[in-house]
C-alpha positions as CSV (number, residue, x, y, z in Angstrom):
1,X,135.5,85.6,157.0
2,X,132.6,84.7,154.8
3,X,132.9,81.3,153.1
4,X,132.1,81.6,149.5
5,X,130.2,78.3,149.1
6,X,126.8,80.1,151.8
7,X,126.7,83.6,150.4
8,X,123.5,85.1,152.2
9,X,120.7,85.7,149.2
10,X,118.2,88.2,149.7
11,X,115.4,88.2,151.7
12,X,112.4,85.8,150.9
13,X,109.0,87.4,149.4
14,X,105.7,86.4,150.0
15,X,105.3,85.9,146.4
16,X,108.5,83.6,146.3
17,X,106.7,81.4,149.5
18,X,103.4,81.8,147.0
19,X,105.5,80.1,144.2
20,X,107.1,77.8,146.1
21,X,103.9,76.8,147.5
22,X,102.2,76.9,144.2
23,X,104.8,74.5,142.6
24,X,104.6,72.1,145.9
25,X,101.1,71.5,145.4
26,X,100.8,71.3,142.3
27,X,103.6,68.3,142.2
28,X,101.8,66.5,144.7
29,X,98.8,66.8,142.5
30,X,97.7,64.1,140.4
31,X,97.0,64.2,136.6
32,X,93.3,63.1,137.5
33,X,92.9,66.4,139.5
34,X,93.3,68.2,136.2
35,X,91.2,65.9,134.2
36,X,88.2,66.8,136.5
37,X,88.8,70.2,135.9
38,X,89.0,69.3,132.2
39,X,85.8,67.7,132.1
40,X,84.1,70.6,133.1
41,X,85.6,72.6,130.9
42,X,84.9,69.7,128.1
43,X,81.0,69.7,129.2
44,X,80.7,73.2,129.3
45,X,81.7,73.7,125.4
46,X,79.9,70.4,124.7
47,X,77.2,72.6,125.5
48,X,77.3,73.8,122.0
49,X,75.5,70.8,120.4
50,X,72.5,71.7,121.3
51,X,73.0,74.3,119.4
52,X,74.0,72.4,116.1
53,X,70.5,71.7,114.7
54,X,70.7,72.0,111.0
55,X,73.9,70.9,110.4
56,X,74.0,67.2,111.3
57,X,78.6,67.0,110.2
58,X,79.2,69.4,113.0
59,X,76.9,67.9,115.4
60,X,78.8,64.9,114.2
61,X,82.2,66.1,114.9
62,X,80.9,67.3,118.4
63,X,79.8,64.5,119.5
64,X,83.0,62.6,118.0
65,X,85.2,64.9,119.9
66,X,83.6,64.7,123.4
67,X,83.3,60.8,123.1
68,X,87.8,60.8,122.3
69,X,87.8,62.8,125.1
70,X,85.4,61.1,127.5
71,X,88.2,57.7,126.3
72,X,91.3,59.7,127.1
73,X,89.8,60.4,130.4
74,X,89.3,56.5,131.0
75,X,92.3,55.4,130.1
76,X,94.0,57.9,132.4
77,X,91.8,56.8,135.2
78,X,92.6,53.4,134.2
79,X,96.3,54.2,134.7
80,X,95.6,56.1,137.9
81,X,93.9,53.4,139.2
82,X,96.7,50.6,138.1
83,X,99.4,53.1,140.2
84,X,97.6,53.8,143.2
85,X,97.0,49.8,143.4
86,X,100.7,49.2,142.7
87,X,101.5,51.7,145.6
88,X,98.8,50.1,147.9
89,X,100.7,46.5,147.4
90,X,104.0,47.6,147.6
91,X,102.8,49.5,150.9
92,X,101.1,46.3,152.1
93,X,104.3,44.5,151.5
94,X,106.6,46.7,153.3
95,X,103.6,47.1,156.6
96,X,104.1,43.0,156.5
97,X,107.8,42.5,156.5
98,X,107.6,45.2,159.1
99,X,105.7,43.2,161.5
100,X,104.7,39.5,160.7
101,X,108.3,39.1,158.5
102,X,110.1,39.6,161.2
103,X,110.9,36.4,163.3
104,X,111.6,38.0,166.9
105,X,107.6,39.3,166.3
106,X,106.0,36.5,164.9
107,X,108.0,34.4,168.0
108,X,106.9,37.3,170.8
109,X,103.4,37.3,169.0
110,X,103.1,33.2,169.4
111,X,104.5,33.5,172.6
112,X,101.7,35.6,174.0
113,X,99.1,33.8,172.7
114,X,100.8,30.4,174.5
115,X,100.4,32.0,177.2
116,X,97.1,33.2,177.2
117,X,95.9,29.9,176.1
118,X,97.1,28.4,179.3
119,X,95.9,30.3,181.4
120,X,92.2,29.4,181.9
């Protein structure tokens, strides 16, 4: 008797691992990643102010655009950086309650260190 809650699906693809893969990384990924990618991308069409001699409103509205996007980039690094500290404290925090928190190690630790000071 089959039960009708695990009915068998059909066999897995390579391109379905590929997918699943694909969608794996790229929620690991953070939105930095993309930035630098952007910022290539954003250089590479800056590249088209040099091109803008005679006309000095489009090299002005060139140069406008690349600095708003060199400031979105900043304040996204900014961010970045503000979550990756939060997750280094909060980390910290738990690696400390872990050891020195605890009383029976912070007891076994002075302990040990009794007893080596006695010793000489």
């Amino acid at each position: 008797m089959i039960d009708k809650g695990k009915q068998p699906s059909g066999p897995v693809t390579l391109g379905m691992h590929l997918r699943k893969a694909l969608k794996e990384a790229h929620r690991r990924r953070p939105v930095s990643f993309y930035l630098l990618l952007a910022i290539i991308v954003a250089l590479l069409l800056g590249l088209q102010i040099v091109h803008v001699k005679e006309n000095p409103r489009q090299f002005a509205l060139l140069l406008s655009l690349l600095f708003i996007f060199f400031f979105a980039v900043m304040v996204r690094a900014i961010v970045d950086f503000g979550d990756i500290f939060r997750r280094h404290l909060s980390e910290h925090e738990k690696v400390f309650k872990t050891t020195l928190g605890e009383e029976e190690f912070v007891s076994e630790l002075g302990r040990r260190v009794s007893e080596k000071q006695e010793k000489p």
